[in-house]
MILUMTI-195583 format. One record per residue (C-alpha): residue in three letters; z, y, x. Coordinates in steps of 0.001 Angstrom, whole numbers. Example, Ala and Ser with C-alpha at 12.3 -4.5 7.8 and 13.67 -1.06 7.14 Angstrom:
2
 code      pz      py      px
  ALA    7800   -4500   12300
  SER    7140   -1060   13670
END
This chain:
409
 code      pz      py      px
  UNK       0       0       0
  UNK     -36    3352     936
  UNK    2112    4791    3983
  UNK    4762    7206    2818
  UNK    5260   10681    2054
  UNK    6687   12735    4967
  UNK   10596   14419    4155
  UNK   10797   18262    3194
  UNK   11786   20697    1595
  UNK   11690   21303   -2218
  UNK    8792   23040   -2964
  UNK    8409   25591   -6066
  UNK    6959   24501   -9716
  UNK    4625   27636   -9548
  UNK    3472   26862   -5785
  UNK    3733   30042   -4660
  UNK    3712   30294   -1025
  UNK    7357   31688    1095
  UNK    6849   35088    2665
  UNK    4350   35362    5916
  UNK    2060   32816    4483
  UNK    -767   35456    4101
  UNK     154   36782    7678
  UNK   -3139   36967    9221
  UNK   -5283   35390    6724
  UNK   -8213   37266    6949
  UNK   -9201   36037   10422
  UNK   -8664   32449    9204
  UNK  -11637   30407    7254
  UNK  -10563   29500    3925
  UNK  -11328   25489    3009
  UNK  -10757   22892       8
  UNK   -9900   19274     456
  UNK  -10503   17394   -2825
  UNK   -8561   13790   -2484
  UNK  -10630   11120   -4966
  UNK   -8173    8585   -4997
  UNK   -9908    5531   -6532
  UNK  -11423    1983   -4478
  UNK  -13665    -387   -6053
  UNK  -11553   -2667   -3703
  UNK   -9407   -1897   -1236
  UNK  -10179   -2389    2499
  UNK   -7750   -4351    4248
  UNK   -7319   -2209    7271
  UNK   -6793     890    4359
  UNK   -3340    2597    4149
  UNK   -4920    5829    2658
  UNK   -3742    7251    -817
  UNK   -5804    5245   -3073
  UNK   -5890    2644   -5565
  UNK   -8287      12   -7401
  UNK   -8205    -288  -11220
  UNK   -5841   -2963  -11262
  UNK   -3370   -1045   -9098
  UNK   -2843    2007  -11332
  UNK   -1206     721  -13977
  UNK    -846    2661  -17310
  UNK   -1124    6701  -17978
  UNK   -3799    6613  -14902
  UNK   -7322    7746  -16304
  UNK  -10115    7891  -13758
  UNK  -12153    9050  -16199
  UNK   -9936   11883  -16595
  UNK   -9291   12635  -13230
  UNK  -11454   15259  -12694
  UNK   -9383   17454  -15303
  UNK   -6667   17374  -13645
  UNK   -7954   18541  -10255
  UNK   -9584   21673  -12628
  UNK   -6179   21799  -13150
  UNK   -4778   22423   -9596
  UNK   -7541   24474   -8815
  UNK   -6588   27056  -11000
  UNK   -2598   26735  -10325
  UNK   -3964   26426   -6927
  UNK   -5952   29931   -6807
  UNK   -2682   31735   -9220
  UNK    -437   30495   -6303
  UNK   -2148   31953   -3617
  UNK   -2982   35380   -5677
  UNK     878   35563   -6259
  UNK    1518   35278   -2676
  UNK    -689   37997   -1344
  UNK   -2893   35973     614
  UNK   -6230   37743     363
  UNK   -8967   36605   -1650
  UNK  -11436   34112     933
  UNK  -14541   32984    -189
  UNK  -14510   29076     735
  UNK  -16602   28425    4250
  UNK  -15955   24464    3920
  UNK  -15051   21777     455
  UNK  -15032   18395    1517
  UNK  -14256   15130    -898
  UNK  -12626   12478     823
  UNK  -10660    9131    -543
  UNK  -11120    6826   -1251
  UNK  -14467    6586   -2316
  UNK  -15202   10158   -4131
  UNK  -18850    8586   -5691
  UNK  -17175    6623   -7887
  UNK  -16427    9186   -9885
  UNK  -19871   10663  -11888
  UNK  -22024   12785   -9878
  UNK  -21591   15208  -12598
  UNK  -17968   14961  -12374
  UNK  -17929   16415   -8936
  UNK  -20388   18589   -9656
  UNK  -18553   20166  -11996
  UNK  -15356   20424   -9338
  UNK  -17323   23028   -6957
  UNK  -18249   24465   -9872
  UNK  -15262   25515  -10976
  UNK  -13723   26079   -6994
  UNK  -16742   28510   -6386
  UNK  -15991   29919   -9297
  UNK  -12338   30694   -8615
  UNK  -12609   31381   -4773
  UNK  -16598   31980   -4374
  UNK  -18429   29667   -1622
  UNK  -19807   31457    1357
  UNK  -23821   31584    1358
  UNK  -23991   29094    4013
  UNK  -20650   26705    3288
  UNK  -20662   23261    4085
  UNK  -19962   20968    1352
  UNK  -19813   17413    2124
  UNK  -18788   13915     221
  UNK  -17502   10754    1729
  UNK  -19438    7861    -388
  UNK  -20028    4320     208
  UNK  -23533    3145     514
  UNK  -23048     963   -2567
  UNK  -21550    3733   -4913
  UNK  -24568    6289   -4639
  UNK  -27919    6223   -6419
  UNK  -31511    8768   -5914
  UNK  -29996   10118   -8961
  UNK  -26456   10709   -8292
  UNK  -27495   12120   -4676
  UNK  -29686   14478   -6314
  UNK  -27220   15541   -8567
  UNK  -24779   16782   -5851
  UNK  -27571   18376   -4017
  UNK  -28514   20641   -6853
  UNK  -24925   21394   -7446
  UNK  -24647   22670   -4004
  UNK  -23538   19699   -1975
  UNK  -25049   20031    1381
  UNK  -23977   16663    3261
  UNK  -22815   13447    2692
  UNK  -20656   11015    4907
  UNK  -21256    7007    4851
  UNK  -19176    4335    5344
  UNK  -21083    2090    7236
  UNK  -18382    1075    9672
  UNK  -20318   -1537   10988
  UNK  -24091   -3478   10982
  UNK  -22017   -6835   11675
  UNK  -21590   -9092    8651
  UNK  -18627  -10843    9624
  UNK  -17047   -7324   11032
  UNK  -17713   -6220    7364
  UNK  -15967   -9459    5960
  UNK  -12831   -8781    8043
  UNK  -12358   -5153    7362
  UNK  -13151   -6404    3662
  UNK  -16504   -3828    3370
  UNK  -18030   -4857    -183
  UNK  -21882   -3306     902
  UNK  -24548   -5476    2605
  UNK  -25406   -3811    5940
  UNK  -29005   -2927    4847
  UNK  -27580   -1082    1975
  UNK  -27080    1542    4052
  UNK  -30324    2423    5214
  UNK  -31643    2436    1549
  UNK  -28539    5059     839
  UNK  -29481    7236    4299
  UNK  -32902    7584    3146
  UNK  -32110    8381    -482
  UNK  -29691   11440     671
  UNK  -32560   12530    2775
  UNK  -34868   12553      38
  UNK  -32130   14569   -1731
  UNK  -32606   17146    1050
  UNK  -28575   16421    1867
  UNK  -27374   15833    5759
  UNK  -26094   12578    6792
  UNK  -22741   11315    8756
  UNK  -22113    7952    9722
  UNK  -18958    6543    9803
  UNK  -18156    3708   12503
  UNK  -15278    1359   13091
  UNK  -14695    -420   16846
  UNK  -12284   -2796   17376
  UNK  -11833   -4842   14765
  UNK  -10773   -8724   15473
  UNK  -13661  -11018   15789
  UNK  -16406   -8163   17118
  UNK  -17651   -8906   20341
  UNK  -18959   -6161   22592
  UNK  -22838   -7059   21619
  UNK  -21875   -6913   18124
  UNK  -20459   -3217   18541
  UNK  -23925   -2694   20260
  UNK  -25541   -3726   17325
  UNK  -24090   -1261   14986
  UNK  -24542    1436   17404
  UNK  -28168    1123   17933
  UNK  -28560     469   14126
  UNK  -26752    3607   13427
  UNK  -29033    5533   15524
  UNK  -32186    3801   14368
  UNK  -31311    5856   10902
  UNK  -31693    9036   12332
  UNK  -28611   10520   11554
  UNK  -26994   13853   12481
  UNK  -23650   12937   12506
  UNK  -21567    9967   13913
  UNK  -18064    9297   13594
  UNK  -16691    6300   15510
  UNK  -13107    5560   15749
  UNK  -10751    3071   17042
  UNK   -9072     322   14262
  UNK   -5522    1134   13933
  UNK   -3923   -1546   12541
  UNK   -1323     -77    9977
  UNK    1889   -1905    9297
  UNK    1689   -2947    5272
  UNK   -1874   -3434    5038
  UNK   -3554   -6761    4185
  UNK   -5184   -6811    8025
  UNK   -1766   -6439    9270
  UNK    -361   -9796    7911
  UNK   -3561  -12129    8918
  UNK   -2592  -10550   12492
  UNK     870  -11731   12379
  UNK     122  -15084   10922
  UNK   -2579  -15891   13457
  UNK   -5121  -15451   11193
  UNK   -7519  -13187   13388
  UNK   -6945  -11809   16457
  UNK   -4862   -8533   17500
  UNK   -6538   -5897   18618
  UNK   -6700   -5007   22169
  UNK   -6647   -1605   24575
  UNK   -9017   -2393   26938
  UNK  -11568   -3605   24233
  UNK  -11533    -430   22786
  UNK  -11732    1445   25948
  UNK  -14901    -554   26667
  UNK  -16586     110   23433
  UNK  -15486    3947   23208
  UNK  -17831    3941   27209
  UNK  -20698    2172   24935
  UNK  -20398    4895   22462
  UNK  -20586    7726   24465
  UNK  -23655    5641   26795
  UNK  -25456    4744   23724
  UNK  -24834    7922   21224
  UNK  -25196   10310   24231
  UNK  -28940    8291   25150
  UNK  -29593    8479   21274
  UNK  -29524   12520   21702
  UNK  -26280   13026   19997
  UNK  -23028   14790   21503
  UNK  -19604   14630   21688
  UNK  -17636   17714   20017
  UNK  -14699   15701   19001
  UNK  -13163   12833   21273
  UNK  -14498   11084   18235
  UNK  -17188   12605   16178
  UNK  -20669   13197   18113
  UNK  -23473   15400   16529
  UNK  -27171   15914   17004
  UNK  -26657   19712   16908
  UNK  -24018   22063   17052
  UNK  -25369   23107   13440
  UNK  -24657   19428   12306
  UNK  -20824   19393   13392
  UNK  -18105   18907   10788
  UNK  -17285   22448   10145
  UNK  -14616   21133    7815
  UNK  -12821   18718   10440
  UNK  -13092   22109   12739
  UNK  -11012   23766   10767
  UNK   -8421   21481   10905
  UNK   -8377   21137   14312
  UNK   -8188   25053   14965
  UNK   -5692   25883   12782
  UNK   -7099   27209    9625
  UNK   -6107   27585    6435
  UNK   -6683   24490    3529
  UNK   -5597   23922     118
  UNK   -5765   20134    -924
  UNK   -6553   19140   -3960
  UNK   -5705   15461   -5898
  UNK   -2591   13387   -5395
  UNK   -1344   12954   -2001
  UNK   -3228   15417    -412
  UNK   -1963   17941    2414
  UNK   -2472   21697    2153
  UNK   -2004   24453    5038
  UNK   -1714   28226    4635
  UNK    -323   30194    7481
  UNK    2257   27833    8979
  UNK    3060   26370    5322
  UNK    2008   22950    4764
  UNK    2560   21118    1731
  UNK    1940   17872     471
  UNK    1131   16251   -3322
  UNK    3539   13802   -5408
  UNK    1022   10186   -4465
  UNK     460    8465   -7478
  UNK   -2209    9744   -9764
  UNK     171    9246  -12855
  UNK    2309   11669  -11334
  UNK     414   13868  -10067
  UNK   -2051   14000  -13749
  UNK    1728   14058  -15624
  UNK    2707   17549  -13181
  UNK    -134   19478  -13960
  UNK     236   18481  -17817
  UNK    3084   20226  -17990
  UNK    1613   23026  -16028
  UNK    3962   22296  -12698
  UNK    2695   22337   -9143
  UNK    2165   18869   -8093
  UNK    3297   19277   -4739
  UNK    6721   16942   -3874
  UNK    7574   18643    -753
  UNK    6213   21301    2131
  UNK    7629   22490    5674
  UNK    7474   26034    7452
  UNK    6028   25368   10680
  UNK    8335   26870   13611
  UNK    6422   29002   16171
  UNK    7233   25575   18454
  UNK    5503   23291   15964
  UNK    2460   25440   15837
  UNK    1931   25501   19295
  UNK    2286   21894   19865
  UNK     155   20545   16977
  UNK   -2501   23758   18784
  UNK   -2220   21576   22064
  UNK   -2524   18070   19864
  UNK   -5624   18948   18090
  UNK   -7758   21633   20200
  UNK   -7247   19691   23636
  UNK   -9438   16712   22062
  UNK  -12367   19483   21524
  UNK  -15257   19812   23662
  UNK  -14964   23527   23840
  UNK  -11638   22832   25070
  UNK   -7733   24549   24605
  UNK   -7011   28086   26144
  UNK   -4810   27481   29047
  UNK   -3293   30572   27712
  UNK   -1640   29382   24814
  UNK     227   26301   27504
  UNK    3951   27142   28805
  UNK    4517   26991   32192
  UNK    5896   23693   32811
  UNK    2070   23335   30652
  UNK    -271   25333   33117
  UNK    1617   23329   35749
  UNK     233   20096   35117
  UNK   -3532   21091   35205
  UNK   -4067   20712   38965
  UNK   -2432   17574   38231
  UNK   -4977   16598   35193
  UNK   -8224   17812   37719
  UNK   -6844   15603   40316
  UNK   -6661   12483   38109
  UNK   -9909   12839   36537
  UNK   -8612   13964   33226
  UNK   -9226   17414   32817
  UNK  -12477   19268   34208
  UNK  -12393   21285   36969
  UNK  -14807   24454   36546
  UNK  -13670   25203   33049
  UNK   -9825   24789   34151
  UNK  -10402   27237   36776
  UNK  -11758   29578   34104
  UNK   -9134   29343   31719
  UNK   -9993   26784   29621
  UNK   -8996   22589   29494
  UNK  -12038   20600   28652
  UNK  -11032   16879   28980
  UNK  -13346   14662   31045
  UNK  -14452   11317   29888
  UNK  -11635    9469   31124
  UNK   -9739   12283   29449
  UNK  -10978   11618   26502
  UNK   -9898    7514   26805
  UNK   -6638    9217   27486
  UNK   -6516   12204   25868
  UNK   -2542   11461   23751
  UNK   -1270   11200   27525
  UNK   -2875   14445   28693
  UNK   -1648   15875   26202
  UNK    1931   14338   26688
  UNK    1354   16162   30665
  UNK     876   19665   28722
  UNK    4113   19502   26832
  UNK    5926   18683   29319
  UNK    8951   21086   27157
END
């Protein structure tokens, strides 16, 4: 089942935001998450907020889901009006899950409808949906295009057949080139979402699904590491035996066939794990995450940031649908971020960038370790000495202890 809900403080029925939230706000981008928490079946490496039919249970409506994010959305843009932060036309929406395409197209559709409507959407926002390549049609592609979708992410996760049957994938591997050439017939961008790791795929198999991914064309790839989560399904066939555990050095060899084969394939690494064909086709949304700006999340479980707030939403989608019926906030908790907590989630997240963390913002135990970093082959020399730490590659394979070397404090 889903991980847990991080401890907090209470936070108000109205949501309005504490003092200092709209410090500042005008030099931050304004962005929407919208959480669509439903599965047609639930992956077994998945700990995410979401939930298959059967798992719901009664006073859960998918089909009335979307009314209830209208919902937030307007508590949502009251909130932030009552707290003085400035009116922000949206630069990114993104809708993640889950699997957001198994709601109607029209359904979403009519979601950035009504957040454009409340906040406006910048003339050239991205707007992207996660799908799976079994949950989209020509039709329902075309619908989000002319609603003002501009990208969709797949989750192919693999080109492997028996990789798919472990991490419990439902679509047929040449499902997904039928669904890339749809959205591109749609006139949307594509992502492509990989998996490495997973127990059972040999090296050559990872090979496979690289070169397959590229053979699409696509202008995004995401490839990241299998975490194996303690509660999920994948979790328990580890500890009886079942399949394999996963292993370090595996993944550090297929993260070096990434980068050889996605760098070769004319992609490049912006993230230490998202690569894109052009600077113009990076995830502006993920961006903003990692530099700090400001979010509001929409659906149950989501997270929202504004100036150093961050809250987060009650997880069940009873709850959250039976909060904003009786015209509450559904958030169950949020946390003031301490000058100290901003600057080491600033170090966390822009370090792993390929334009690199501002030695600047380091303390000087921080801008100690450098020479340290260059000298190991961690950090790059020539944009250190300019004032800025750019991880190398074997950074990047160790980029959670670099950054463990800048906070030394």
């Amino acid at each position: 089942m889903p991980s847990t809900l991080p401890l907090g403080l209470p936070a108000p029925e109205d949501g309005v935001l504490p003092a200092g939230a709209a410090a500042g706000a005008d030099t931050r981008d304004f962005c929407l998450y919208v959480h669509i928490p439903f599965c047609a079946v639930r992956c077994g490496y998945c700990d995410f907020n979401t939930y298959t039919a059967t798992e719901l249970g009664g006073g859960a409506s998918q089909d009335a889901y979307a009314g209830s994010v209208l919902a937030e959305l307007e508590l949502g843009a009251r909130a932030l009006a009552s707290s003085g932060v400035p009116h922000r036309e949206l630069s990114t929406v993104f809708f993640g899950g889950g699997t957001p395409t198994l709601l109607p197209a029209e359904d979403l559709a009519t979601i950035l409808t009504t957040a454009t409507a409340l906040w406006g959407l910048a003339a050239d926002a991205e707007v992207t949906t996660e799908a799976n390549p079994d949950s989209v049609t020509p039709e329902s592609l075309r619908i989000l295009k002319d609603a003002g979708f501009t990208r969709v992410s797949f989750g192919m996760q693999s080109a492997v057949p028996h990789v798919l049957a472990v991490l419990d994938r439902t679509h047929a591997p040449e499902r997904v080139l039928q669904a890339v050439r749809w959205a591109r017939e749609a006139g949307l961008k594509v992502s492509l979402d990989l998996i490495y790791g997973t127990p059972g795929e040999s090296l050559e198999d990872w090979r496979t699904s690289l070169t397959t991914a590229l053979s699409y064309a696509p202008d995004h790839i995401s490839a990241y590491a299998l975490i194996i989560e303690e509660g999920t399904r994948l979790a328990s066939r580890i500890r009886r035996g079942q399949v394999p555990p996963i292993d370090d050095d595996d993944h550090a060899d297929k993260y070096a066939l990434a980068e050889e084969l996605l760098a070769g394939g004319g992609l490049t690494w912006y993230e230490v794990s998202n690569w894109a064909r052009t600077p113009d086709d990076e995830c502006r949304h993920n961006l903003a995450y990692w530099r700090g700006s400001d979010w509001w999340g929409a659906g149950p479980g989501a997270h929202s940031h504004v100036g150093g707030t961050r809250w987060w939403n009650v997880k069940h989608p009873r709850a959250y649908a039976a909060a904003l019926e009786a015209g509450r906030s559904p958030a169950a908790g949020r946390e003031v971020l301490s000058p100290e907590d901003r600057h080491v989630e600033d170090v966390m997240l822009r370090v792993r960038l390929r334009e690199g963390l501002s030695a600047d913002v380091l303390t000087p135990g921080g801008r100690r370790a450098v020479a340290g970093l260059i000298a190991e082959g961690l950090v790059e020399a020539a944009p250190a000495f300019a004032g800025r730490i750019v991880l190398t590659f074997r950074g990047r394979l160790l980029a959670d202890a670099v950054v463990r070397r800048l906070l030394p404090d």
